[in-house]
VEXMIKOL-787738 format. One line per field, with one value per residue: x, y negated, z negated of N, C-alpha, C in turn; residue number from 1. Coordinates in steps of 0.2 Angstrom, whole numbers, plus 5000, padded with zeros to 4 digits. Atoms other than C-alpha are relative to their C-alpha. Last residue first. Layout:
nx (X, ...)
ny (Y, ...)
nz (Z, ...)
cax (X, ...)
cay (Y, ...)
caz (Z, ...)
cx (X, ...)
cy (Y, ...)
cz (Z, ...)
resi (NUM, ...)
END
This chain:
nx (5000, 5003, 4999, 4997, 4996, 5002, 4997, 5003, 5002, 5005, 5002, 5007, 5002, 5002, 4995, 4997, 4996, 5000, 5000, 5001, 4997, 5001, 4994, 5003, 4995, 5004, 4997, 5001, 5001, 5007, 5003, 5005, 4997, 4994, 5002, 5004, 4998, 4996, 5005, 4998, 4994, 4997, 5003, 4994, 4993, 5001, 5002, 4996, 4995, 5003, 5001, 5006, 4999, 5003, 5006, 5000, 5000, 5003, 4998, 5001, 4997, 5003, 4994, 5003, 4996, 4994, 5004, 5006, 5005, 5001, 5003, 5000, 5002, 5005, 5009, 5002, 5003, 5007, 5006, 5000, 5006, 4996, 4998, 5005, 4999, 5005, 5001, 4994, 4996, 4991, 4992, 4996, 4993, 4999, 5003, 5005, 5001, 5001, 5001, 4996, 5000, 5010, 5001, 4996, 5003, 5004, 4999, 5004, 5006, 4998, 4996, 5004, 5007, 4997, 4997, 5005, 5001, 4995, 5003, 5002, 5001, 5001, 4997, 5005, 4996, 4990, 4994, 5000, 4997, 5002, 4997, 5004)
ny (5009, 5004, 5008, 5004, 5008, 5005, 5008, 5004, 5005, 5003, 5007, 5002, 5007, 5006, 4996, 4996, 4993, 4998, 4994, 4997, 4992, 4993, 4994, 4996, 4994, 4995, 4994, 4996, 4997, 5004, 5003, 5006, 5004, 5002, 5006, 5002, 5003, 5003, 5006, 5006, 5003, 5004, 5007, 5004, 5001, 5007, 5008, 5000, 5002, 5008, 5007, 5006, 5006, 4999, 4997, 4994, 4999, 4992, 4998, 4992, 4993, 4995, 4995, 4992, 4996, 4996, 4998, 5007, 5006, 5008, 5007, 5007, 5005, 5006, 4997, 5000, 5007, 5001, 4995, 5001, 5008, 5007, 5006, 5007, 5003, 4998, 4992, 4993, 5003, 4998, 5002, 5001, 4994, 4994, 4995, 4997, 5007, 4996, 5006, 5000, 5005, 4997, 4994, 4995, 4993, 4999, 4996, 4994, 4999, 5001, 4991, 4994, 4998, 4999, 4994, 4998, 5001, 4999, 4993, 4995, 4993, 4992, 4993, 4995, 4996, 4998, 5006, 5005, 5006, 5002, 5004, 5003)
nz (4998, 5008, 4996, 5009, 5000, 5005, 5001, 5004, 4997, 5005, 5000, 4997, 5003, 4993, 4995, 5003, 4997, 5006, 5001, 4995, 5003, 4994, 5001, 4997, 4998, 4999, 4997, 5003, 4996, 4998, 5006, 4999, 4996, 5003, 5005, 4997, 4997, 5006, 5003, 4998, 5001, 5006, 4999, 4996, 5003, 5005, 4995, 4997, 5007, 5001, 4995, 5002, 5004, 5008, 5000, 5002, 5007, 5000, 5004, 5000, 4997, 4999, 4999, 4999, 5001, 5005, 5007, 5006, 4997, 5008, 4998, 5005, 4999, 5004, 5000, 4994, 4997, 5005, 4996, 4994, 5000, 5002, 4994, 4999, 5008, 5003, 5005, 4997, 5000, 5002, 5000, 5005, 5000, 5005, 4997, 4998, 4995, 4995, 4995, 4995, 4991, 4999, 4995, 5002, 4999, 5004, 5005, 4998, 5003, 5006, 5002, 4999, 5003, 5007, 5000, 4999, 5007, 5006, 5000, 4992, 5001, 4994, 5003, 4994, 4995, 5000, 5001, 5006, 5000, 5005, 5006, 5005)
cax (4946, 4947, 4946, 4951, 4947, 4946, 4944, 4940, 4942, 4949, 4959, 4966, 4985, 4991, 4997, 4990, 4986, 4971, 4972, 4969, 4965, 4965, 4970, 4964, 4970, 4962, 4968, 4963, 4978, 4981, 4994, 5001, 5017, 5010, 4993, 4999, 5009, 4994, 4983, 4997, 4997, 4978, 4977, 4990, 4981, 4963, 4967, 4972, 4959, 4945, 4955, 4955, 4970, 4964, 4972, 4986, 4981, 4987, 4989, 4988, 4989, 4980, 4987, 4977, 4983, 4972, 4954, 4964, 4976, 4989, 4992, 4999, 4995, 5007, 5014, 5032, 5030, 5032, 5046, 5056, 5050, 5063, 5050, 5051, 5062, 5061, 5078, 5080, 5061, 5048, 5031, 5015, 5006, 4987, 4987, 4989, 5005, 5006, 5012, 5009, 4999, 4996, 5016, 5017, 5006, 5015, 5024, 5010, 5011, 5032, 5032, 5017, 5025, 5041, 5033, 5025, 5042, 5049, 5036, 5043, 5042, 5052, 5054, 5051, 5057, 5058, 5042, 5033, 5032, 5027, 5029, 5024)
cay (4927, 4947, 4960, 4979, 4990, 5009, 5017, 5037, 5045, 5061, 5074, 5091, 5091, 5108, 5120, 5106, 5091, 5078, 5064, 5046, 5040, 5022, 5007, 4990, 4976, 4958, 4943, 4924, 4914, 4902, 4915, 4921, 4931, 4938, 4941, 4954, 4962, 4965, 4969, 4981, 4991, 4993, 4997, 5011, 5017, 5013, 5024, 5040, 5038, 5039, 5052, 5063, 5077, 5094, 5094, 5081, 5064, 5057, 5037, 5024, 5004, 4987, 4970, 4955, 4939, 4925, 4918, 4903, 4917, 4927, 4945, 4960, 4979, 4992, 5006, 4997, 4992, 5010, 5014, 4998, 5003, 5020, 5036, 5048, 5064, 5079, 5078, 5061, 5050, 5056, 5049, 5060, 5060, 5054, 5042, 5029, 5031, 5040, 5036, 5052, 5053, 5067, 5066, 5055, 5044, 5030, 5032, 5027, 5008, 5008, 5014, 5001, 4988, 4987, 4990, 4973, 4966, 4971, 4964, 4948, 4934, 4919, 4904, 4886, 4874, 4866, 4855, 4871, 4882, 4900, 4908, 4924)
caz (4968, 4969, 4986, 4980, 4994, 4997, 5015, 5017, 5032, 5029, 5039, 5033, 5030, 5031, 5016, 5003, 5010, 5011, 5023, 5029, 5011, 5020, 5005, 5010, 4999, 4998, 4992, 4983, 4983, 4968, 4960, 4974, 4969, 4951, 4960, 4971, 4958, 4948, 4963, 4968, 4953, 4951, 4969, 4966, 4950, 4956, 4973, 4959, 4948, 4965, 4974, 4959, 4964, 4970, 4988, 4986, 4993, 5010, 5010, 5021, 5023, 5023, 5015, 5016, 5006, 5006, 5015, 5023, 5030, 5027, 5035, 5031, 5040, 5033, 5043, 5046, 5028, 5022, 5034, 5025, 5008, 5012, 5013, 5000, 5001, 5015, 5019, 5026, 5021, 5024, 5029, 5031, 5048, 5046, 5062, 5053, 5046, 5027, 5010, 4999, 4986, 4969, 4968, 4950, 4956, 4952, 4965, 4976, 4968, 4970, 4987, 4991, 4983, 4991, 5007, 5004, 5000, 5015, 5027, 5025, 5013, 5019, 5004, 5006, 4993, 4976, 4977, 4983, 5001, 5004, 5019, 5029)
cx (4995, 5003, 4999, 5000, 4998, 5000, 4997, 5004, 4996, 5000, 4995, 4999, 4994, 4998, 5001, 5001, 4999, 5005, 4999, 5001, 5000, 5001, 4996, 5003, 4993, 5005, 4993, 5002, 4995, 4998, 4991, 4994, 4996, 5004, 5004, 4999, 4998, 5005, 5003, 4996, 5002, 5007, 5002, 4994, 5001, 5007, 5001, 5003, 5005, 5006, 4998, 5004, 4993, 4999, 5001, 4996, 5003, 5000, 4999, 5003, 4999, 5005, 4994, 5006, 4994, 5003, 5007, 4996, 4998, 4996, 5000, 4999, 5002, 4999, 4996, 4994, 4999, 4996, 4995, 4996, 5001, 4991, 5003, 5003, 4994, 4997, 4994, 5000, 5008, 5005, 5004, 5007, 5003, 5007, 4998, 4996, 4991, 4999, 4999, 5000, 5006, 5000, 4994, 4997, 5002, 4995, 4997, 5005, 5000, 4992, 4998, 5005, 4995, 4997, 5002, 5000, 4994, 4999, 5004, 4997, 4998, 4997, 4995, 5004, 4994, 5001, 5006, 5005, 4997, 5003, 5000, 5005)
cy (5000, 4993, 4997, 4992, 4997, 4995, 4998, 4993, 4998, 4994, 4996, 4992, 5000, 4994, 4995, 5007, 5005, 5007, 5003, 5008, 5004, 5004, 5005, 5007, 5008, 5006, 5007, 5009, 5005, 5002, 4998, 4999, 4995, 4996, 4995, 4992, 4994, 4995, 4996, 4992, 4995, 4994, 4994, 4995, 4996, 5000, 4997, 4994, 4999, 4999, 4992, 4995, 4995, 4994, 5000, 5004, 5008, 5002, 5006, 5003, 5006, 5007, 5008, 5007, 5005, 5002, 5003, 5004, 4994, 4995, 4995, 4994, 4994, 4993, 4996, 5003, 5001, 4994, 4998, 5004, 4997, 4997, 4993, 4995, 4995, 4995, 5001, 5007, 5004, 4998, 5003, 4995, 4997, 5005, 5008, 5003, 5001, 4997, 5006, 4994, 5001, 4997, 5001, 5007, 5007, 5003, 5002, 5004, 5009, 5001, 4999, 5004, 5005, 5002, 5002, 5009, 5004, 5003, 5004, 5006, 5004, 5005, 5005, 5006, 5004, 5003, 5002, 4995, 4996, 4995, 4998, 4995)
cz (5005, 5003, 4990, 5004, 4995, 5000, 4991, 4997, 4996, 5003, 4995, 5002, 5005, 4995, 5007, 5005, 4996, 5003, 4992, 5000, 5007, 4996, 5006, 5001, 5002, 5001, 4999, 5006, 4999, 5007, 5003, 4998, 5005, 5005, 4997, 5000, 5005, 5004, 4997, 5000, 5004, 5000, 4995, 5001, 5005, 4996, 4996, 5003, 5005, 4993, 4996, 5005, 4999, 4997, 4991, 4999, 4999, 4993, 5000, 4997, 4996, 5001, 5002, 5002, 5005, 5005, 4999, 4997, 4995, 5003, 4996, 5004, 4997, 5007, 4997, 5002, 5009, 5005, 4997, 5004, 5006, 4999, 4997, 5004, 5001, 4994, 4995, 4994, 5002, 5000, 4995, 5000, 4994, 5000, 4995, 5000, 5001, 5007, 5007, 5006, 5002, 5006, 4999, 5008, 4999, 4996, 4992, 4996, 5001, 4997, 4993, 4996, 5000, 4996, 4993, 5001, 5000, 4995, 4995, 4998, 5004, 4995, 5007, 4999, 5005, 5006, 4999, 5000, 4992, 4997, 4995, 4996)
resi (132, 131, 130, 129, 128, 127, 126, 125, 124, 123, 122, 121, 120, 119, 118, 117, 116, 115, 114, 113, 112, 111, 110, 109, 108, 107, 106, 105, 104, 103, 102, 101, 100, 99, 98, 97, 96, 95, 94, 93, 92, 91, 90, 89, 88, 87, 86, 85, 84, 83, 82, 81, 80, 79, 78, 77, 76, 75, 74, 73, 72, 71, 70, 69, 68, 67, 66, 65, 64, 63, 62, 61, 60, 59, 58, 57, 56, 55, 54, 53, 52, 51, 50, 49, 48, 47, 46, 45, 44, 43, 42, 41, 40, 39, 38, 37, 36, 35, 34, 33, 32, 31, 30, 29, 28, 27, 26, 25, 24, 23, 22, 21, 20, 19, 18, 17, 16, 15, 14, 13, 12, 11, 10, 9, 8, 7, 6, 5, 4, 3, 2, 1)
END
């Protein structure tokens, strides 16, 4: 993905969309968990949180003539508020979002593909957040 103005052209990769998930689902003080897909939790070495590099390698991103689209998965903690929870990390990537493409409008497509607490039952429930 690009983005060019009177001072330049500038690379954003996948990365930075990583960057922003770890940092919406932190958020959540441990009631989410990033997740691929397929509903398996990521980890990071010893049990810890997944780098923002693994994050983005499970994130959809794209960039079109309608915006920004970002799609990716999350496991909730059995009890937690799904729906407070989602509008935290959405909240905070919307924000960001918006801060790096201003006159873009965007969409973000969050998966709740599980819910854990001794296992990880499945879910199949899609949030989204489109604005502009």
């Amino acid at each position: 993905m690009e983005r060019s103005n009177e001072k330049g052209t500038i690379k954003i990769n996948k990365l930075i969309f990583g960057r922003l998930a770890y940092d919406a689902v932190g958020l959540t003080e441990g009631r989410a968990f990033s997740a691929s897909e397929k509903g398996k939790q990521l980890t990071g070495i010893g049990g810890t949180r997944p780098a923002p590099g693994e994050i983005a390698d499970h994130m959809i991103v794209r960039d079109s003539e309608d915006g920004v689209y970002v799609e990716f998965c999350i496991i909730m903690s059995f009890g937690a508020s799904i729906q407070q929870n989602t509008q935290t990390i959405l909240d905070h990537m919307e924000t960001e979002l918006k801060l790096m493409f201003p006159a873009q409008p965007g969409r973000i497509l969050l998966k709740v593909v599980g819910v854990k607490s001794k296992q990880i039952a499945p879910r199949d429930i899609e949030v989204e957040r489109i604005w502009n």
